[in-house]
N, C-alpha and C positions, 0 to 999 in steps of 0.2 A: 261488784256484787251488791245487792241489793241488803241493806242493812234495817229495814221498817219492821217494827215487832217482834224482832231477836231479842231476848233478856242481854241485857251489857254487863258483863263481866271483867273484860279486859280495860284497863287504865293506863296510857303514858302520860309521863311527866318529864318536862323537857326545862330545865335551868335557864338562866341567865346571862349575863356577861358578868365577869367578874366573880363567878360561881363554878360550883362543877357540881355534879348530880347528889353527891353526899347530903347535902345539904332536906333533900325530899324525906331522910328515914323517919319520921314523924310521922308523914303523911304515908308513908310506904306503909312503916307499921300500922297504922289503924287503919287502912283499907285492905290488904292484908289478913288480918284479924276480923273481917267484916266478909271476906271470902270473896274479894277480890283479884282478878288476878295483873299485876303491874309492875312495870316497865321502865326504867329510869331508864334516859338518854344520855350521852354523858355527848355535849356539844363540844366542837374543837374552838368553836370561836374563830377561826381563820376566815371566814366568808358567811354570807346568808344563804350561799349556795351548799356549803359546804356541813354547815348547821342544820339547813332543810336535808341533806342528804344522810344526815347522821340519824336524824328522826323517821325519814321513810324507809331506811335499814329497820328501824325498831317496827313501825306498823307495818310491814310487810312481815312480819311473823307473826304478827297478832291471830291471823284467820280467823276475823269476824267481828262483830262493831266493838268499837271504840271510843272512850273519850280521852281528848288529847287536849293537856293540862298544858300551861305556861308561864312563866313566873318572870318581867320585865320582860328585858330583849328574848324571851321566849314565845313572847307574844308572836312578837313581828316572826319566828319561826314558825310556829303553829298557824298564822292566818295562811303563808303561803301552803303546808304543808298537810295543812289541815282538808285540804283538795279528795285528800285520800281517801278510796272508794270505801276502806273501811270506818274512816272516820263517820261518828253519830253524832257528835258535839264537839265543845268547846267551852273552855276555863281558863277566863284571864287571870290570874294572882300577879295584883297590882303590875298588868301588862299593857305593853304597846300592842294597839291594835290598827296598821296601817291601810289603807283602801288600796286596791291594784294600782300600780302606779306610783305610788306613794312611798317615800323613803321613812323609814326612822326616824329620821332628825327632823323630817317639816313635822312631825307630830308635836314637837317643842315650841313653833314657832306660833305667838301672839299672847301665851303663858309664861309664868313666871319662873323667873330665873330659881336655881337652888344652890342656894349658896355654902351648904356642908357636903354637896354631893361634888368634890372634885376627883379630877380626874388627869392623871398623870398622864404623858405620851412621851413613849420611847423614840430612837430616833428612827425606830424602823417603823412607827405609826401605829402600836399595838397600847391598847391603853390600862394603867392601872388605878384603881381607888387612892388616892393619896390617901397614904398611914395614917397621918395627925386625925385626919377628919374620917375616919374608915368608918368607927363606929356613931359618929353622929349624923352621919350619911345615908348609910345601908342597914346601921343594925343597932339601933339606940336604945329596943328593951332587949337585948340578949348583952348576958352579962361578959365583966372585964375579958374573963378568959377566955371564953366561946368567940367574944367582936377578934380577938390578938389573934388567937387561930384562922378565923376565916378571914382576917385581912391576911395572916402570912401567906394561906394556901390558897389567897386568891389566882385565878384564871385571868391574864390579859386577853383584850379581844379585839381584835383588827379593825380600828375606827374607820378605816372605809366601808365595812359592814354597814354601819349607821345611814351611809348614804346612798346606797343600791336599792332600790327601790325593788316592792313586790311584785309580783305577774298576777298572783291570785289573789283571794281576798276569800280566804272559805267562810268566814261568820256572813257571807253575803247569802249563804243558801242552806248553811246549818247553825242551830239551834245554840247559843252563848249563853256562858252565863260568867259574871266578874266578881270575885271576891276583892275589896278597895282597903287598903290598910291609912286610918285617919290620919297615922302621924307619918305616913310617907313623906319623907326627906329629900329623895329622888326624882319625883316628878311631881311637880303642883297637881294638889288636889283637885282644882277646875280641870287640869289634863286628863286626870284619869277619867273624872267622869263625863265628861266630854267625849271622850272613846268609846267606853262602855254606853252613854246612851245613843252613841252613833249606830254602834252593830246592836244595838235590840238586847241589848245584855240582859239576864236579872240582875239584878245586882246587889251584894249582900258586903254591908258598912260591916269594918271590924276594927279595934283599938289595935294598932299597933305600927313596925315600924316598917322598912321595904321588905325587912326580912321576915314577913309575917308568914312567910311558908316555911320558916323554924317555927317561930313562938306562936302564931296560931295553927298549927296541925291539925288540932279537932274541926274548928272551922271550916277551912279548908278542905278537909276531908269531907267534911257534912256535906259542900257542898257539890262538889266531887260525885258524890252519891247520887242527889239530887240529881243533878246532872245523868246521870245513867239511871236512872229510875224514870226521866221524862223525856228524854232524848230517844227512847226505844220505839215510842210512837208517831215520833215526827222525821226521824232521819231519814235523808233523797238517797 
């Protein structure tokens, strides 16, 4: 269906690795509050197939345009997923943005290493945030107790995921835009925006850590908005 000059109401928000969707009510609430209507994903993490498939369950209820949000290894879910006829845009939060073809992990490759972002592997290949460095990794301005919870409750996610590479590439024919957190821990700074000036992003600098889609919510959100407020007249 044809989605050009519909008003955009509808918002998914599709997590991470090492995350589950809880993590969005921030942003839920104040788009929400602003009379939106949105859609947390809650990814299994078992595959990129399996994660795009969890997200086109979600936008196929939508019935009608779309912006479809991502926050890291959400990224790389949204570019393939993003394809969706309802889909009108696109929102990286501090996300991979991979080309057709393209795996997750070459998106690392000639940037620098991150040395608080480790990462634990079981022996069935499913990875976790190592404890020690959890919160100087993922979530360095959310405080003691909030970082202990979200590393307990973290999400492992099937580090073969990382290297299955996309079929599509949707920011190639709709409208992006990348919210970039400065003191991301998780991917060198040069990576992210490297990506974001790949796909044509806008892209909008903000203080904080990967976990900027907790502690920057307003941001976020604003530009979220943004995004459906400019996406209504350009989307294929």
């Amino acid at each position: 269906m044809s989605t050009t000059g519909q008003e955009i109401k509808n918002v998914v928000l599709v997590h991470g690795a090492f995350a589950d969707g809880s993590g969005w009510r921030g942003v839920y609430d104040r788009l929400t509050a602003r009379g939106y209507r949105v859609t947390v994903v809650q990814n299994p993490l078992t595959s990129l197939a399996d994660d795009v498939a969890a997200t086109t369950r979600v936008l196929n209820r939508q019935g009608g345009p779309t912006i479809l949000v991502g926050h890291s290894w959400g990224g790389t879910v949204i570019t393939e997923a993003g394809v969706h006829p309802d889909v009108a845009g696109l929102v990286y939060v501090s996300a991979l943005a991979p080309d057709a073809g393209e795996t997750t992990a070459q998106q690392y490759e000639g940037f620098a290493a991150t040395p608080d972002f480790v990462i634990d592997v079981t022996e069935d290949g499913y990875g976790f945030l190592n404890r020690d460095k959890f919160q100087a990794g993922f979530a360095a301005d959310v405080d003691d107790a909030e970082a202990a919870f979200l590393s307990d409750s973290q999400v492992p996610v099937n580090m073969a995921a990382f290297a299955t590479p996309v079929t599509s590439a949707a920011w190639r024919d709709k409208p992006s835009w990348a919210v970039i957190a400065t003191e991301d821990r998780a991917f060198d700074q040069a990576m992210l925006q490297h990506m974001a000036k790949r796909i044509g992003a806008t892209v909008t600098d903000v203080p904080g850590s990967h976990a900027l889609f907790i502690t920057q919510a307003d941001v976020v959100a604003d530009v979220i908005v943004t995004a459906a407020q400019n996406a209504a007249g350009s989307a294929r």
